[in-house]
NUVEXSE-815637 format. One record per residue (C-alpha): x, y negated, z negated; chain. Coordinates in Angstrom, 2 decimals, padded with zeros to 5 digits, m for minus. Layout:
<atoms>
X,Y,Z,A
...
</atoms>
This chain:
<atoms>
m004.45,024.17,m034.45,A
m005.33,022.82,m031.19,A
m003.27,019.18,m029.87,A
m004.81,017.16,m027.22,A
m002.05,016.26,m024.40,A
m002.45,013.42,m022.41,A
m001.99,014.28,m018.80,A
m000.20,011.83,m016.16,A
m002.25,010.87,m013.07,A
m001.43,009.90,m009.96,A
m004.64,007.80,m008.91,A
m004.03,005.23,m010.70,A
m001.19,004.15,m009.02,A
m002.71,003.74,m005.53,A
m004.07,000.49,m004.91,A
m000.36,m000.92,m005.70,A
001.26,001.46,m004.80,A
000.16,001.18,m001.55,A
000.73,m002.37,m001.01,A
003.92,m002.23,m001.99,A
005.13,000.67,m000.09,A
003.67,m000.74,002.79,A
005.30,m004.32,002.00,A
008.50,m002.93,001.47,A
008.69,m000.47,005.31,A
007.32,m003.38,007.23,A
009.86,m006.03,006.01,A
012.15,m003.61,006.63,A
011.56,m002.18,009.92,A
010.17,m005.25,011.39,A
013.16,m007.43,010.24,A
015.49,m004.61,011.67,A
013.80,m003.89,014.64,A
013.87,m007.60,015.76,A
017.10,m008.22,014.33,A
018.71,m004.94,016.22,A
016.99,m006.23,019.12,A
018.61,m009.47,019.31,A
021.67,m008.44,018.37,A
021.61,m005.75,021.08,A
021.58,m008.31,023.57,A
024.55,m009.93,022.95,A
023.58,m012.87,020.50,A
026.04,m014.29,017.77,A
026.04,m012.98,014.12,A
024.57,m016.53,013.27,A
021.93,m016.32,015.31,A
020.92,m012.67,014.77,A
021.42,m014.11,011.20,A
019.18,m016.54,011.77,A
016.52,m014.19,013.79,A
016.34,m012.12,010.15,A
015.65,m015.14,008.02,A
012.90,m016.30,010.19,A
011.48,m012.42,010.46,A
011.16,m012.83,006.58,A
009.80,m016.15,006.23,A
007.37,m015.20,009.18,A
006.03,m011.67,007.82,A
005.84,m012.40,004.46,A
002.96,m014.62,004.38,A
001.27,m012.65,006.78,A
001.31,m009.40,005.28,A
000.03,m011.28,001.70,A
m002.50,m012.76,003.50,A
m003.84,m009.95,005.66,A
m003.76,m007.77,002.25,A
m005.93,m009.99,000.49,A
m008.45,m010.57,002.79,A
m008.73,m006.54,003.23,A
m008.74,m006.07,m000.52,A
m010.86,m008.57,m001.23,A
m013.68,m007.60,001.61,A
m013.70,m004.32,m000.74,A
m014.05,m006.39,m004.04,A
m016.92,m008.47,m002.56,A
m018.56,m005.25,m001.55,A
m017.86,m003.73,m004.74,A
m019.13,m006.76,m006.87,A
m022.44,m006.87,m004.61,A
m022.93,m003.14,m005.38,A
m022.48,m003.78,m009.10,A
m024.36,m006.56,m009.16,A
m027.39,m004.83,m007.16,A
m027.22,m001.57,m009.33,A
m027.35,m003.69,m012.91,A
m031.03,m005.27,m011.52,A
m031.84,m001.79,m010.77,A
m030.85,m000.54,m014.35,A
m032.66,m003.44,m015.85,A
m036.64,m003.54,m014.18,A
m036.27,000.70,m013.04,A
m034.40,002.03,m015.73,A
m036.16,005.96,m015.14,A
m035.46,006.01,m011.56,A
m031.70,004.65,m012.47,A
m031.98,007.87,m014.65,A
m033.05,010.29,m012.60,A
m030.74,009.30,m009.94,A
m027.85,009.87,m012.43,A
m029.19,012.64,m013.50,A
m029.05,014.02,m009.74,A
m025.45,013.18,m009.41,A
m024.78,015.39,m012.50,A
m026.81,018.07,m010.65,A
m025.09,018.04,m007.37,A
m021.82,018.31,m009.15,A
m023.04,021.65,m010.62,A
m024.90,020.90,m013.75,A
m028.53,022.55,m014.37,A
m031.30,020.23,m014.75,A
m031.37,020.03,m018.65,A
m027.85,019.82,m019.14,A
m027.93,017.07,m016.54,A
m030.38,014.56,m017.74,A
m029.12,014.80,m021.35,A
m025.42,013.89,m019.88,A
m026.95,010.82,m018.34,A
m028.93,009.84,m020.80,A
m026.25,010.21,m023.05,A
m023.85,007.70,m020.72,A
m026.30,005.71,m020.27,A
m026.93,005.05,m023.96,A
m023.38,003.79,m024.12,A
m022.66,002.39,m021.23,A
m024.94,002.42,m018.12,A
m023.75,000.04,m015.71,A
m020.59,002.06,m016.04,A
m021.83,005.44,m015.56,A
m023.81,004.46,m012.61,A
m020.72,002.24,m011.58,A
m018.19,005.03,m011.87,A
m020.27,008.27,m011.15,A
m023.09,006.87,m008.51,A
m020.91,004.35,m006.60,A
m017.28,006.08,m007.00,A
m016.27,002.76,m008.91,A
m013.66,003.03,m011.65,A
m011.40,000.24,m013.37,A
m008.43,002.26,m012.36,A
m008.77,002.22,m008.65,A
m011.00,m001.41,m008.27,A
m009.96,m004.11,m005.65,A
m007.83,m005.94,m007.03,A
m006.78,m008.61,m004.14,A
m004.63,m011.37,m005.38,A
m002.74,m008.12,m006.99,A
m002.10,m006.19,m003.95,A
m001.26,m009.75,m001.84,A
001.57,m010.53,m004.44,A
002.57,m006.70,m004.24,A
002.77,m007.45,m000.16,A
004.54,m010.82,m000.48,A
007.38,m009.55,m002.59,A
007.45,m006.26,m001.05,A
007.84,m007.46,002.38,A
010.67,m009.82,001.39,A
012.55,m007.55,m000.86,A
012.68,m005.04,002.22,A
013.59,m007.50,004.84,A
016.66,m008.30,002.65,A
018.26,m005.65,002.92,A
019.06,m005.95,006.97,A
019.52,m009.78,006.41,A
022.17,m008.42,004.23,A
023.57,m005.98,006.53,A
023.87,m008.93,009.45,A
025.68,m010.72,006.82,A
027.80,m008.67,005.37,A
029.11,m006.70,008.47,A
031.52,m007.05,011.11,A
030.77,m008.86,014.07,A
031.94,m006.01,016.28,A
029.37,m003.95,014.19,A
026.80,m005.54,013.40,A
024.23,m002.90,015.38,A
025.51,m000.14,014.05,A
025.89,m001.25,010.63,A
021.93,m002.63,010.75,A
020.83,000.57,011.78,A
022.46,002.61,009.82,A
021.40,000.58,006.71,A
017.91,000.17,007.10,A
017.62,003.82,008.11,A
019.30,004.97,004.29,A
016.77,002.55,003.15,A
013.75,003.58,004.97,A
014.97,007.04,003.51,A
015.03,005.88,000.12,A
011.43,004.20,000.56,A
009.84,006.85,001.53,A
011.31,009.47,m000.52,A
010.02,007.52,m003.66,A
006.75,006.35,m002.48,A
006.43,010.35,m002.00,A
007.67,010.90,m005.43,A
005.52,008.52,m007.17,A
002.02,009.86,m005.13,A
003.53,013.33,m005.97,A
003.73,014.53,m002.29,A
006.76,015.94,m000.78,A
009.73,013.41,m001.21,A
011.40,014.93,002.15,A
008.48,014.53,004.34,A
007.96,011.32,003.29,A
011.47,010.12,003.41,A
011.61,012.11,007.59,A
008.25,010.29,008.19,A
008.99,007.07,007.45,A
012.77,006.84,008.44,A
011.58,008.38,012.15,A
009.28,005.61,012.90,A
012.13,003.32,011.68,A
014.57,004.84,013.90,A
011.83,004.56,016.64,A
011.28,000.76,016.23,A
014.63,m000.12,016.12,A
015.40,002.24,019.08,A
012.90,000.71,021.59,A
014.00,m002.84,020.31,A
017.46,m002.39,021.07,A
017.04,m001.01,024.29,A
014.39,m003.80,025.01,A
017.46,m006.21,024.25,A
020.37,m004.77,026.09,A
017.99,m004.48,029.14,A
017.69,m008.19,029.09,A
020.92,m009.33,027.61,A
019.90,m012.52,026.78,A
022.46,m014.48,024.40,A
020.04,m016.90,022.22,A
</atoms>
């Protein structure tokens, strides 16, 4: 006796996913970077304090705002392509059924076998068929932009906490060195589970993201003991 399993995907999970990984290394690495940078050059703990809140404030909104307008240029495209294929379905409905039939075909199907899949699709659903199997358009992985700008938002400001909370909660006489070494575990951490949860390789994804980390906040601290200015 035969049991159907339900298998776990992965695709699902990428239009979030995404933002929020994304959200989450660039609050941290740009709140670092600056704030390593500024510390490097000499500046009190209140004012590299300071420097981190305003990073926050000043990427947040940003990074929800540049997310939605990307995700949504993909929903308006998406929605016009919807839109132009249920006219089509509605005064062509053959040609609409050839053309999925010719989908079915390319994908390995002979002829027969083809056109009775699509007519069969179509029968119960044709705008979704042609959505999903013509135009690579499925519920799971739509545009979804207020979604992915929220996902940013929070994302951004949950990761530039963490090295406003490393300024705060260190030494004075280490505040660079504690920063770093902070928002490097983190970066670590981030990429390890955005690796985990796409099902890649948690180590490469932890060494990728933590080097270009380690990179920013390199360049920025150098940038900031060459010039030494005390804000």
């Amino acid at each position: 006796m035969s049991q159907t399993q339900n298998e776990s995907h992965r695709s699902g999970r990428i239009g979030w996913l995404r933002a929020v990984v994304l959200g989450a290394n660039d609050g941290t690495i740009s709140v670092a970077s600056l704030v390593v940078g500024v510390a490097a050059s000499g500046a009190l703990q209140s004012s590299v304090l300071l420097t981190g809140v305003a990073g926050l404030v000043a990427g947040a909104m940003p990074m929800a705002a540049g997310e939605y307008v990307s995700v949504q240029s993909q929903a308006d495209t998406e929605r016009a392509d919807i839109s132009r294929e249920k006219q089509e379905l509605g005064t062509q409905p053959e040609q609409e059924l050839a053309e999925l039939t010719a989908v079915y075909v390319n994908r390995g199907l002979d002829q027969p076998l083809a056109r009775l899949v699509a007519e069969k699709l179509m029968s119960r659903d044709a705008l979704g068929a042609h959505a999903r199997d013509e135009l690579g358009i499925s519920e799971a992985l739509r545009a979804r932009p207020v979604q992915a700008a929220l996902a940013s938002a929070v994302s951004f400001a949950v990761g530039a906490i963490v090295p406003i909370l490393a300024v705060l909660l260190a030494p004075s006489a280490w505040v660079t060195e504690v920063l770093s070494a902070t928002a490097l575990a983190t970066l670590v951490i981030l990429g390890g589970t955005a690796a985990y949860a796409g099902g890649a390789s948690i180590v490469r994804g932890a060494l990728r993201v933590s080097f270009w980390g380690a990179l920013a906040m390199g360049l920025t601290a150098g940038v900031g003991r060459l010039f030494g200015t005390v804000i």
